[in-house]
N, C-alpha and C positions, 0 to 999 in steps of 0.2 A: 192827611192832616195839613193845616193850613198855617204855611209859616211864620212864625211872630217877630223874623227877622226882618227892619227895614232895607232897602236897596244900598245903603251906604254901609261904605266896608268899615266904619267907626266906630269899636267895641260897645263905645261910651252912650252910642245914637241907637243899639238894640233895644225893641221890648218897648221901653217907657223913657221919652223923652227929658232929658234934662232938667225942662222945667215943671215937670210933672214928677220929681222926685224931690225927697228932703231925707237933711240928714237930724235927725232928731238929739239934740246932745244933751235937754237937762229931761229928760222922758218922768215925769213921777210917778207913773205908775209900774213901770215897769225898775224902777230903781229901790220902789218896796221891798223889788224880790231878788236881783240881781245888783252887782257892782257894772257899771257902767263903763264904755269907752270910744271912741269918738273914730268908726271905720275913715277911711277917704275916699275919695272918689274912685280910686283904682278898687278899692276892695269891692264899692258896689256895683262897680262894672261887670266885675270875676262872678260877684254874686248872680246878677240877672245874665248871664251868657250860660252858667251853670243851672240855674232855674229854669230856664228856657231848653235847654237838654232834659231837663228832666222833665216837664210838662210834654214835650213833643216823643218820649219815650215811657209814658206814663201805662200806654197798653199791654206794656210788654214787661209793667213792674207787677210780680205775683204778690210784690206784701200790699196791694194798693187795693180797697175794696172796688165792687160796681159801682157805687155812688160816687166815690171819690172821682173816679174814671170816667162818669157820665160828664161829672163837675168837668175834668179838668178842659173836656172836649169844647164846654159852654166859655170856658176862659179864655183858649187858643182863642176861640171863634171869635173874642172879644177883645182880644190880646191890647188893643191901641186906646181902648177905653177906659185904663186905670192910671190912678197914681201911686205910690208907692210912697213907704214911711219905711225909715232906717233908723235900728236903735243896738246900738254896738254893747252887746252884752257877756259880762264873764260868769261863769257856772263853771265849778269845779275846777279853777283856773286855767276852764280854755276859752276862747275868744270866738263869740256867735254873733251874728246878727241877725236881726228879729227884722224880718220886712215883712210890712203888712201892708195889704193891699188893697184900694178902693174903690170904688165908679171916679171918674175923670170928671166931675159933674160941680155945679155950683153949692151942694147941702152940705156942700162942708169947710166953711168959711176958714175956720181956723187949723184947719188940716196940716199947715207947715207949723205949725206952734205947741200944739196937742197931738197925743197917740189917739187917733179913731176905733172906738171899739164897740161892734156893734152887735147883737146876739142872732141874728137871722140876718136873712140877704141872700141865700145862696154862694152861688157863685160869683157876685159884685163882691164881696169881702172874704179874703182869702190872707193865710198868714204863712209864713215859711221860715223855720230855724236854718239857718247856712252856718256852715262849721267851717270856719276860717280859716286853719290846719290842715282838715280833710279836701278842704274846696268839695263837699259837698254839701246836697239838700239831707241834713238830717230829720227835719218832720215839715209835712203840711198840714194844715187844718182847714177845711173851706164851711163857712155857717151853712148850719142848717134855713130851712125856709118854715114862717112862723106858721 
């Protein structure tokens, strides 16, 4: 597999560049269903260092279907082509964040302002629960294609 880690030893520079992240604080769609809270930049670092463990160890996960597995192989392969949305969510009074992921591309103008949500795509739109306590990946989701 092909590593989605850059050359610089900088937690914070793995995965998906700086400015190709946001932190989403007033989210309203996701506030419908959750109580909201506002991760930092450490949290989302811990997140994608952790994501990225689990994406590069996705073959050897048995609860992880073929599809999912095919997917995750097209994402590595893609790893520098996305942006990422962060939405600091509480459920059950633990503390998640909701990162959900995009193509790195111009269609989506308001992408740092709004949560992107799209119903197909493949592998271009991917979402992942991180459980902030556990420091793990508790769910992925990657669209189906229409």
């Amino acid at each position: 597999m092909i590593s989605c880690q850059t050359q610089t030893t900088a937690k914070e520079d793995i995965f998906i560049s700086k400015e190709n992240r946001v932190i989403l604080t007033n989210e309203k769609y996701l506030a419908t269903q959750y109580e909201l809270w506002t991760p930092t930049q450490e949290h989302i670092a811990e997140a994608l260092t952790v994501i990225i463990t689990f994406l590069q160890n996705a073959e050897l996960n048995n609860s992880l279907d073929e599809y999912f597995k095919s997917e995750i192989e097209k994402i590595i392969d893609n790893c520098d082509k996305y942006r990422v949305q962060f939405v600091g969510i509480i459920e059950n009074e633990k503390k998640y964040i909701h990162c959900n992921f995009i193509p790195n591309n111009n269609d989506f103008s308001n992408w740092k302002e709004q949560l992107i949500m799209v119903d197909d795509g493949g592998f271009w739109f991917w979402q992942v629960y991180y459980d902030v306590q556990l420091k793990k990946v508790i769910k992925i989701y990657i669209n189906g294609y229409a």
